[in-house]
Backbone atoms as SQL, in Angstrom:
CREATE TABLE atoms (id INTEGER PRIMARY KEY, chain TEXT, resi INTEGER, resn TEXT, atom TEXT, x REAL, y REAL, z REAL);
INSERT INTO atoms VALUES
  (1, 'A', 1, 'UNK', 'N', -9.902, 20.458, 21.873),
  (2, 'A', 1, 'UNK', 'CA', -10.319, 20.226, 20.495),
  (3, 'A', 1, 'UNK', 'C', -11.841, 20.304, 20.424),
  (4, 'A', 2, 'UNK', 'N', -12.341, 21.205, 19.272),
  (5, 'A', 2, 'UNK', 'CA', -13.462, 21.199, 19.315),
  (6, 'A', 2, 'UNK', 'C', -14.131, 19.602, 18.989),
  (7, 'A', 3, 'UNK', 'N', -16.074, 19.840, 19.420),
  (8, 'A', 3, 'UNK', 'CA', -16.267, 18.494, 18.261),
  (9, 'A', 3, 'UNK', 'C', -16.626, 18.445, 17.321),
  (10, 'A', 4, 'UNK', 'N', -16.093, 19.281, 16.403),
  (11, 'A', 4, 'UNK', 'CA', -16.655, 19.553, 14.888),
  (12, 'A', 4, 'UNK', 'C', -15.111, 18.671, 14.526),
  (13, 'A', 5, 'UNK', 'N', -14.178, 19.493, 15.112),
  (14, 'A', 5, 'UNK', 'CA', -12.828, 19.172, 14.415),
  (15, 'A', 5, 'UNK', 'C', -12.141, 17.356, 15.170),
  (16, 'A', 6, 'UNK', 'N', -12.946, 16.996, 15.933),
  (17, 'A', 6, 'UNK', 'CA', -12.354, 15.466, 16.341),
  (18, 'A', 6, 'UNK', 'C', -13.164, 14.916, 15.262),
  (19, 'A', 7, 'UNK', 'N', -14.208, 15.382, 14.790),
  (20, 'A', 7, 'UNK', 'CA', -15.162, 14.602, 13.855),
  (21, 'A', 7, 'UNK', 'C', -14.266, 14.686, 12.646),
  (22, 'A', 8, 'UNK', 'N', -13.279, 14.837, 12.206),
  (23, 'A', 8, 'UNK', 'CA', -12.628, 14.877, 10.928),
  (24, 'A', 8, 'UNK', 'C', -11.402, 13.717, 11.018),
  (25, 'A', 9, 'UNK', 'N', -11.859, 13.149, 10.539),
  (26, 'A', 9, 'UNK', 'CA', -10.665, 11.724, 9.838),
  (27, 'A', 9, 'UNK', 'C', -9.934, 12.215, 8.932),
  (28, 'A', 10, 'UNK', 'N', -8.686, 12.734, 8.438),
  (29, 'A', 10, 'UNK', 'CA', -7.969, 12.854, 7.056),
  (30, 'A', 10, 'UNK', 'C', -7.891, 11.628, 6.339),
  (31, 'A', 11, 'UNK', 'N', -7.875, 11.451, 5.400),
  (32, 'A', 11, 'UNK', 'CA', -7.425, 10.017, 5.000),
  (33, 'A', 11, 'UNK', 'C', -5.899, 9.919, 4.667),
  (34, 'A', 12, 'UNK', 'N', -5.699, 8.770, 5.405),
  (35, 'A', 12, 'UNK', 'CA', -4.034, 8.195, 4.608),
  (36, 'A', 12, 'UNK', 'C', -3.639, 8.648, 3.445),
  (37, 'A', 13, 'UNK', 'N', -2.819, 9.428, 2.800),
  (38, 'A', 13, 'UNK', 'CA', -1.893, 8.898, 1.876),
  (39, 'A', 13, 'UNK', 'C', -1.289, 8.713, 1.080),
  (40, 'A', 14, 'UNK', 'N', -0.600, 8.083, 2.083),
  (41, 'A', 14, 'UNK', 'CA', 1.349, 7.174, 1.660),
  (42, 'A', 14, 'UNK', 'C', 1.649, 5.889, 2.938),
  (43, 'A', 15, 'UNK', 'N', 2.063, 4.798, 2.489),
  (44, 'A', 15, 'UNK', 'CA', 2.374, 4.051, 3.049),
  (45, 'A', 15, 'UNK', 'C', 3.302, 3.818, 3.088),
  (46, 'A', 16, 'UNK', 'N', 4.141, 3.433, 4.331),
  (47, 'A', 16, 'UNK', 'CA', 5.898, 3.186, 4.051),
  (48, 'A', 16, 'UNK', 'C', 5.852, 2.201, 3.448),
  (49, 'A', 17, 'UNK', 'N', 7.237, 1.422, 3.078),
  (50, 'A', 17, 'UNK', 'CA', 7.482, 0.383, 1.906),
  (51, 'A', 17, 'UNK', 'C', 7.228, -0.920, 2.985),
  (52, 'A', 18, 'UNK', 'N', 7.328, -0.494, 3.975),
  (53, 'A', 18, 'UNK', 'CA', 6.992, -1.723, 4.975),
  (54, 'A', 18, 'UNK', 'C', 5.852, -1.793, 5.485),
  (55, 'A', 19, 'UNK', 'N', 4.837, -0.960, 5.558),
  (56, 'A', 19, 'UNK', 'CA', 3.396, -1.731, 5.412),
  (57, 'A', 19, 'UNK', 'C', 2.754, -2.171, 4.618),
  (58, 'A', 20, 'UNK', 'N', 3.238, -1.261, 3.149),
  (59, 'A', 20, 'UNK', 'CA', 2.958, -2.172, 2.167),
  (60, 'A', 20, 'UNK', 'C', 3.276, -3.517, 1.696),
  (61, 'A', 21, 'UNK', 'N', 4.418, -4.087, 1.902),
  (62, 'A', 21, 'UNK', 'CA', 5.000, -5.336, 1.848),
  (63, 'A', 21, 'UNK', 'C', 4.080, -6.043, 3.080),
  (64, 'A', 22, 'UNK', 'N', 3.775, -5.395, 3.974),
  (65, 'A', 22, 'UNK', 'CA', 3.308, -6.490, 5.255),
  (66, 'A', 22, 'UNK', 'C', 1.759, -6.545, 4.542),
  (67, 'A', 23, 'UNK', 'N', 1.220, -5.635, 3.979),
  (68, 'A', 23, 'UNK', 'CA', -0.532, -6.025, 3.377),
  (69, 'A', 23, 'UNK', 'C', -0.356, -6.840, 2.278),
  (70, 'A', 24, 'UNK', 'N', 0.784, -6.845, 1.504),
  (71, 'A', 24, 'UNK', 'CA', 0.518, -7.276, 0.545),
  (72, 'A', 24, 'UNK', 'C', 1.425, -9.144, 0.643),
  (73, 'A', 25, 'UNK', 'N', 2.484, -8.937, 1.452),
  (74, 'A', 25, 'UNK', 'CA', 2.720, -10.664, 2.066),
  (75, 'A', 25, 'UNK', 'C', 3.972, -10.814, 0.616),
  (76, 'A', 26, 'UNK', 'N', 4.785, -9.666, 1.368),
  (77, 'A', 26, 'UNK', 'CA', 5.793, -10.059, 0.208),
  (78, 'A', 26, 'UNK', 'C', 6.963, -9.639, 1.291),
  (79, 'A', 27, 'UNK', 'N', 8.494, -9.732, 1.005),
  (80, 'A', 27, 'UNK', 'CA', 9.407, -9.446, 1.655),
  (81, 'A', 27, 'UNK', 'C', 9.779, -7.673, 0.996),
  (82, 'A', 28, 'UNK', 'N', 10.479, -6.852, 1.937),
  (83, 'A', 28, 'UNK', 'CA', 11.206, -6.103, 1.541),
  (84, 'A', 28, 'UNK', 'C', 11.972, -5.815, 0.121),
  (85, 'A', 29, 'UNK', 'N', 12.592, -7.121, 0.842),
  (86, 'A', 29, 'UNK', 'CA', 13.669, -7.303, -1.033),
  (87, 'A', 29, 'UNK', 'C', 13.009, -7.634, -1.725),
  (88, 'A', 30, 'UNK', 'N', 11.863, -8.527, -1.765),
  (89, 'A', 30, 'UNK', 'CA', 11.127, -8.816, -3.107),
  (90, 'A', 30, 'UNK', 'C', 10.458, -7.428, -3.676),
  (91, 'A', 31, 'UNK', 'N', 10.121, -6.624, -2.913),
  (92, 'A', 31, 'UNK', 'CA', 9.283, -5.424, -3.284),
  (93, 'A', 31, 'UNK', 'C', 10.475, -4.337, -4.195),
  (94, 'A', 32, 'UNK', 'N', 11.746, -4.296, -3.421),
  (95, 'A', 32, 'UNK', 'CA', 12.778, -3.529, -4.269),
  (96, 'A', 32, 'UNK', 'C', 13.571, -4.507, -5.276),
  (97, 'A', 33, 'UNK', 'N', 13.231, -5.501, -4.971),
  (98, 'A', 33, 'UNK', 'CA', 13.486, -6.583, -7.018),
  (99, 'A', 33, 'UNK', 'C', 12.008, -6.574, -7.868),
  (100, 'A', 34, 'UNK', 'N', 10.762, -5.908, -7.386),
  (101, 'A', 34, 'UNK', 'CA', 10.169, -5.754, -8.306),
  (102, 'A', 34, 'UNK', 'C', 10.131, -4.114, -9.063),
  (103, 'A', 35, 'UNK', 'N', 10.556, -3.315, -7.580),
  (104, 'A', 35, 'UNK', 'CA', 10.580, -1.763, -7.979),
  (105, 'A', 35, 'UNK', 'C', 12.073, -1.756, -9.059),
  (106, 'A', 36, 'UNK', 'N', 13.089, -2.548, -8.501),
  (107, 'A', 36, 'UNK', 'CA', 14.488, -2.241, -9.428),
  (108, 'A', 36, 'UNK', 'C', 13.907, -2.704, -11.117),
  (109, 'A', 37, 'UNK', 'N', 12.675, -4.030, -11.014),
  (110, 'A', 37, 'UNK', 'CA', 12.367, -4.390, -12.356),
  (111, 'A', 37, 'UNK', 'C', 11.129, -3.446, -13.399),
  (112, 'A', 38, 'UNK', 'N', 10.792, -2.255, -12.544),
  (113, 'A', 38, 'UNK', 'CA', 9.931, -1.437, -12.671),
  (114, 'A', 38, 'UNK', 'C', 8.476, -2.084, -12.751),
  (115, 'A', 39, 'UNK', 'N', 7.992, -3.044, -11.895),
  (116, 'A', 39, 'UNK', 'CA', 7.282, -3.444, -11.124),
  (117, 'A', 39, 'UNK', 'C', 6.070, -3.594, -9.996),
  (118, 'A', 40, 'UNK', 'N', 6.355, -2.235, -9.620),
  (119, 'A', 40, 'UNK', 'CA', 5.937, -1.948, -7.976),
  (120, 'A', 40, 'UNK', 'C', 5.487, -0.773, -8.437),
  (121, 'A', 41, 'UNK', 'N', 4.549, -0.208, -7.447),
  (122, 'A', 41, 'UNK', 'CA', 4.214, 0.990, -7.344),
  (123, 'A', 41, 'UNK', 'C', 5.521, 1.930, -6.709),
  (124, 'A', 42, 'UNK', 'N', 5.554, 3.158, -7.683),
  (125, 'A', 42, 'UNK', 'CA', 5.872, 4.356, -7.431),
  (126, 'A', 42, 'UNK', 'C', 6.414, 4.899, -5.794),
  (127, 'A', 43, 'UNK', 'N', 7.860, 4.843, -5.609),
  (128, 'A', 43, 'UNK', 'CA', 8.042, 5.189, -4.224),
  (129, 'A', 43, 'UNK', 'C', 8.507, 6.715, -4.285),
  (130, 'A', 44, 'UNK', 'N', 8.086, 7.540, -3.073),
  (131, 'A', 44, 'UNK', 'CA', 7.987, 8.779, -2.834),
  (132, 'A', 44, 'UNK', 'C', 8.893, 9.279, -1.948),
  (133, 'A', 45, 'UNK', 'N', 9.742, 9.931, -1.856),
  (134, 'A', 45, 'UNK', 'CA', 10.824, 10.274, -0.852),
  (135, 'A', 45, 'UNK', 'C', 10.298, 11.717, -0.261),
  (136, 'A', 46, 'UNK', 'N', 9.702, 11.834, 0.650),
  (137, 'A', 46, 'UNK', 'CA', 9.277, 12.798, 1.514),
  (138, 'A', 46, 'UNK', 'C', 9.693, 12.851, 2.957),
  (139, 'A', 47, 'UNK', 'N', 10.950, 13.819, 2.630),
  (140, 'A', 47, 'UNK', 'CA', 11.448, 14.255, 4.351),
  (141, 'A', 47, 'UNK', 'C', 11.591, 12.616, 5.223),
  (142, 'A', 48, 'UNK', 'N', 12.816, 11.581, 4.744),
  (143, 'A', 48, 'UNK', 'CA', 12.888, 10.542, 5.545),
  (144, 'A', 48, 'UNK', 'C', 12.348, 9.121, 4.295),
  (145, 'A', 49, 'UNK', 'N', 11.579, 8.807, 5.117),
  (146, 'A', 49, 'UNK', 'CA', 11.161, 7.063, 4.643),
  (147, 'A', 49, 'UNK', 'C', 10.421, 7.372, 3.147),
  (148, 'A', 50, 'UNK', 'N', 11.101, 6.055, 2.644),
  (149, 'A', 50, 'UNK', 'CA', 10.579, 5.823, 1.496),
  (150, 'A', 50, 'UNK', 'C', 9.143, 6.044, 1.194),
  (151, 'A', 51, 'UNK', 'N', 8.174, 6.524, 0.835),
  (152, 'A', 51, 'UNK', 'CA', 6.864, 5.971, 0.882),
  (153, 'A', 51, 'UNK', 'C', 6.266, 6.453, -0.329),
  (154, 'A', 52, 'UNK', 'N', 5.076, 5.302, 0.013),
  (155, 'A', 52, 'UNK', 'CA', 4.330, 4.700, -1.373),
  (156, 'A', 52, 'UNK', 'C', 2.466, 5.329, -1.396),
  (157, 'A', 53, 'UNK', 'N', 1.979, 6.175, -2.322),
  (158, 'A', 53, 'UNK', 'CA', 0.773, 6.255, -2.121),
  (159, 'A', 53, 'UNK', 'C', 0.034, 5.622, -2.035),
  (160, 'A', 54, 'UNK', 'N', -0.986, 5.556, -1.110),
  (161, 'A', 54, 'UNK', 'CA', -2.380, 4.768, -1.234),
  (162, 'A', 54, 'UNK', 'C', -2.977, 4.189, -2.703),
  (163, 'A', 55, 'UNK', 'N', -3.267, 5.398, -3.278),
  (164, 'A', 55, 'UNK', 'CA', -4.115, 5.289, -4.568),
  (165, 'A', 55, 'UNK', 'C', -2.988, 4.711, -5.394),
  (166, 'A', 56, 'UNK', 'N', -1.616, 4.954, -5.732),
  (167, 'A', 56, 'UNK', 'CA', -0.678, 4.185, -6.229),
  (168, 'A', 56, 'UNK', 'C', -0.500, 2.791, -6.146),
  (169, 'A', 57, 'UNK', 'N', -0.781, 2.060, -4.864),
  (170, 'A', 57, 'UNK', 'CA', -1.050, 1.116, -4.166),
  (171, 'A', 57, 'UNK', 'C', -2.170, 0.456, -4.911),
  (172, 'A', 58, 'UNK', 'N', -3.340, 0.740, -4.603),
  (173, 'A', 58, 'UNK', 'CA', -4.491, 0.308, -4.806),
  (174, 'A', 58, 'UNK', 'C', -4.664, -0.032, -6.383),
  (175, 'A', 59, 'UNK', 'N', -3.939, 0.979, -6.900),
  (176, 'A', 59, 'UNK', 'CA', -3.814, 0.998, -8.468),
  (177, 'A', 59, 'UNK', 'C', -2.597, -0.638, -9.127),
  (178, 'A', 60, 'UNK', 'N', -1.682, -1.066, -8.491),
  (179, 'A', 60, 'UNK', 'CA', -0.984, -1.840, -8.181),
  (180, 'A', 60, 'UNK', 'C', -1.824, -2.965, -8.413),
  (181, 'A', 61, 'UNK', 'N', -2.378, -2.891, -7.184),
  (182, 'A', 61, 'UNK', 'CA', -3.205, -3.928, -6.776),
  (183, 'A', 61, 'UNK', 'C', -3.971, -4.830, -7.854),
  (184, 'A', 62, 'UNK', 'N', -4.878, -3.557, -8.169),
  (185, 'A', 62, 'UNK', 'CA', -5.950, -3.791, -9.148),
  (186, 'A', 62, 'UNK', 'C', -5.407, -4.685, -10.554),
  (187, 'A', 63, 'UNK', 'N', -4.132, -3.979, -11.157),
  (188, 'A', 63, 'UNK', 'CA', -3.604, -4.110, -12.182),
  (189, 'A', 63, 'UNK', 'C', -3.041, -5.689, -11.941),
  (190, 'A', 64, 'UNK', 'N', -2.190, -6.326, -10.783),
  (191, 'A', 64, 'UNK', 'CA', -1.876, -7.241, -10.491),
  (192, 'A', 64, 'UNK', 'C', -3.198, -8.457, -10.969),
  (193, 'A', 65, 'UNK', 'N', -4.675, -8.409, -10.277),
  (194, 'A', 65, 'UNK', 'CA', -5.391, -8.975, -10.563),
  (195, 'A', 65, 'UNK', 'C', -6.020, -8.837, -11.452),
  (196, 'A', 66, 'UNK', 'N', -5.833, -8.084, -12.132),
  (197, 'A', 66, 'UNK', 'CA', -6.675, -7.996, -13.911),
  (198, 'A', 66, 'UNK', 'C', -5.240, -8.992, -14.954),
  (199, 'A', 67, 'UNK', 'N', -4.132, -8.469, -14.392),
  (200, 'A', 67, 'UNK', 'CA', -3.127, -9.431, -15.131),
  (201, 'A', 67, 'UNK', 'C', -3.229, -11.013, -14.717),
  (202, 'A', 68, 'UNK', 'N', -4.542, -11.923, -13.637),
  (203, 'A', 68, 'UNK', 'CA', -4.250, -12.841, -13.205),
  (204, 'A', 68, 'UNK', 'C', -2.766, -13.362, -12.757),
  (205, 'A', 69, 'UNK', 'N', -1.746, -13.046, -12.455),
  (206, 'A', 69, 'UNK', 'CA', -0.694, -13.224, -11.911),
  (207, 'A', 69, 'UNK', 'C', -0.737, -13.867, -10.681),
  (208, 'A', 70, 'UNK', 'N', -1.421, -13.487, -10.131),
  (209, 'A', 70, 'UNK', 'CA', -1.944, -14.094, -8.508),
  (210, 'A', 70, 'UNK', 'C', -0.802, -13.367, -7.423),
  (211, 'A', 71, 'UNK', 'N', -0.064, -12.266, -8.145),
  (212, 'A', 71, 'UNK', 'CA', 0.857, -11.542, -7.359),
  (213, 'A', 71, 'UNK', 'C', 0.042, -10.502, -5.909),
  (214, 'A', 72, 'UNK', 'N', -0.989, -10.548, -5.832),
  (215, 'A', 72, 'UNK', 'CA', -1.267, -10.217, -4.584),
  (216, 'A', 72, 'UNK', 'C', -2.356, -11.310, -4.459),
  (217, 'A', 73, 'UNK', 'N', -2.162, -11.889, -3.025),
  (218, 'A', 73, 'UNK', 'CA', -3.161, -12.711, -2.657),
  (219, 'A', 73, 'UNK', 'C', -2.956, -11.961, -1.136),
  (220, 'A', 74, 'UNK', 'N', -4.068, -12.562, -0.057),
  (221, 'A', 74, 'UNK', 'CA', -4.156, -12.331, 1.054),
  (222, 'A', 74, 'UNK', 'C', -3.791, -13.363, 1.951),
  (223, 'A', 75, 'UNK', 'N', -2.088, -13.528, 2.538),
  (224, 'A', 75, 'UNK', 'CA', -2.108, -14.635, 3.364),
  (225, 'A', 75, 'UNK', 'C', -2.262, -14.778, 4.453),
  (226, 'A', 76, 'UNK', 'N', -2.616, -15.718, 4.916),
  (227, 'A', 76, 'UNK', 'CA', -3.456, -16.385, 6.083),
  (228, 'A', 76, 'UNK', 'C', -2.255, -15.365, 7.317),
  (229, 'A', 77, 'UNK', 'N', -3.779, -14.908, 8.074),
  (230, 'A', 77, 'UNK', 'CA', -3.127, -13.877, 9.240),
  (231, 'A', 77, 'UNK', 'C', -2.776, -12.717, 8.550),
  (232, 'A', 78, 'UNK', 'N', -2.729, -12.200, 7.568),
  (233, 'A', 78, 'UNK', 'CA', -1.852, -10.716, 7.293),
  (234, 'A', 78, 'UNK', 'C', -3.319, -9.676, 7.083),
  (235, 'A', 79, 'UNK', 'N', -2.993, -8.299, 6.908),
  (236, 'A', 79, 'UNK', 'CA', -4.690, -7.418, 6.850),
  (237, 'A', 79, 'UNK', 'C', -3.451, -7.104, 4.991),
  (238, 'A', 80, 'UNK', 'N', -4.769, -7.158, 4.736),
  (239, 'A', 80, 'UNK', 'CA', -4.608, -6.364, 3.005),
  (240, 'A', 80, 'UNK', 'C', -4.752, -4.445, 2.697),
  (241, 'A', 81, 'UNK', 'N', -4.289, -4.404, 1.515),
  (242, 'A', 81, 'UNK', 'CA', -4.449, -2.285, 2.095),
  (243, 'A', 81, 'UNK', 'C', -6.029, -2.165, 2.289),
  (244, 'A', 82, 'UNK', 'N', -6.850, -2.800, 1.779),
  (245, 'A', 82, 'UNK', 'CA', -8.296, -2.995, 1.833),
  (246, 'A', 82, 'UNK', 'C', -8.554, -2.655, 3.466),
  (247, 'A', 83, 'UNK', 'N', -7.793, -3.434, 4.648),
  (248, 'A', 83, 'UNK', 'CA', -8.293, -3.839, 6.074),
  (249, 'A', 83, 'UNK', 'C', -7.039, -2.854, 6.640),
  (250, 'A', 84, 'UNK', 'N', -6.099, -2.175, 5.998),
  (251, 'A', 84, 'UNK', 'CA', -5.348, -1.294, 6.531),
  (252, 'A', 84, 'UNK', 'C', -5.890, -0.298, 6.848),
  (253, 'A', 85, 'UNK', 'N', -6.535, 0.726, 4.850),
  (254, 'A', 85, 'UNK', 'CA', -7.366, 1.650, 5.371),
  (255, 'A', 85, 'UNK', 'C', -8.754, 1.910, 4.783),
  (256, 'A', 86, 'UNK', 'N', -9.218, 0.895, 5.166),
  (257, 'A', 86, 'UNK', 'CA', -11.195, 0.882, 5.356),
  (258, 'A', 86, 'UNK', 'C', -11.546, 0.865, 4.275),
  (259, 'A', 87, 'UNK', 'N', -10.972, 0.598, 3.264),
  (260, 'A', 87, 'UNK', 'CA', -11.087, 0.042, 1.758),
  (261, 'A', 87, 'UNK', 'C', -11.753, 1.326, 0.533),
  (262, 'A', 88, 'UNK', 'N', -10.908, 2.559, 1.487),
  (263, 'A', 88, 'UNK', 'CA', -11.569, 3.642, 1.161),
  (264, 'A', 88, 'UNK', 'C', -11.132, 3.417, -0.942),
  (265, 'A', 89, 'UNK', 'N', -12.343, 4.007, -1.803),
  (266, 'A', 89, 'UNK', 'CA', -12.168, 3.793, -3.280),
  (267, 'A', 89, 'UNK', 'C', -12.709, 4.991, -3.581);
């Protein structure tokens, strides 16, 4: 590999439904009783696992805390999509 081309990071994204639930400190089923309540960010079926975009995600996120809901918090020990992927915006 050249070192022009190791110097290239792609960025993430899609997250499976299970890292997102693990950043965000919710269960599985709670995430598909909020997607069944149209709820959740947008899941993507690409060749296999469920998955969820980044920016879909982040967009989630945002909207959660402008609604004060307190539906995403950061619990003690877990990384947030922020510390997943480098809080790229």
């Amino acid at each position: 590999m050249s070192a022009a081309r190791s110097e290239l990071t792609p960025e993430r994204l899609f997250l499976t439904v299970q890292e997102f639930c693990a950043a965000c400190g919710i269960s599985k089923a709670t995430f598909y009783r909020l997607a069944a309540a149209d709820k959740a960010p947008p899941i993507t079926q690409v060749a296999g696992p469920s998955l969820i975009r980044v920016e879909a995600a982040e967009q989630w996120a945002e909207e959660q805390e402008a609604r004060g809901s307190g539906g995403v918090r950061k619990p003690r020990g877990r990384a947030t999509l922020s510390d997943l992927f480098g809080g790229r915006r």
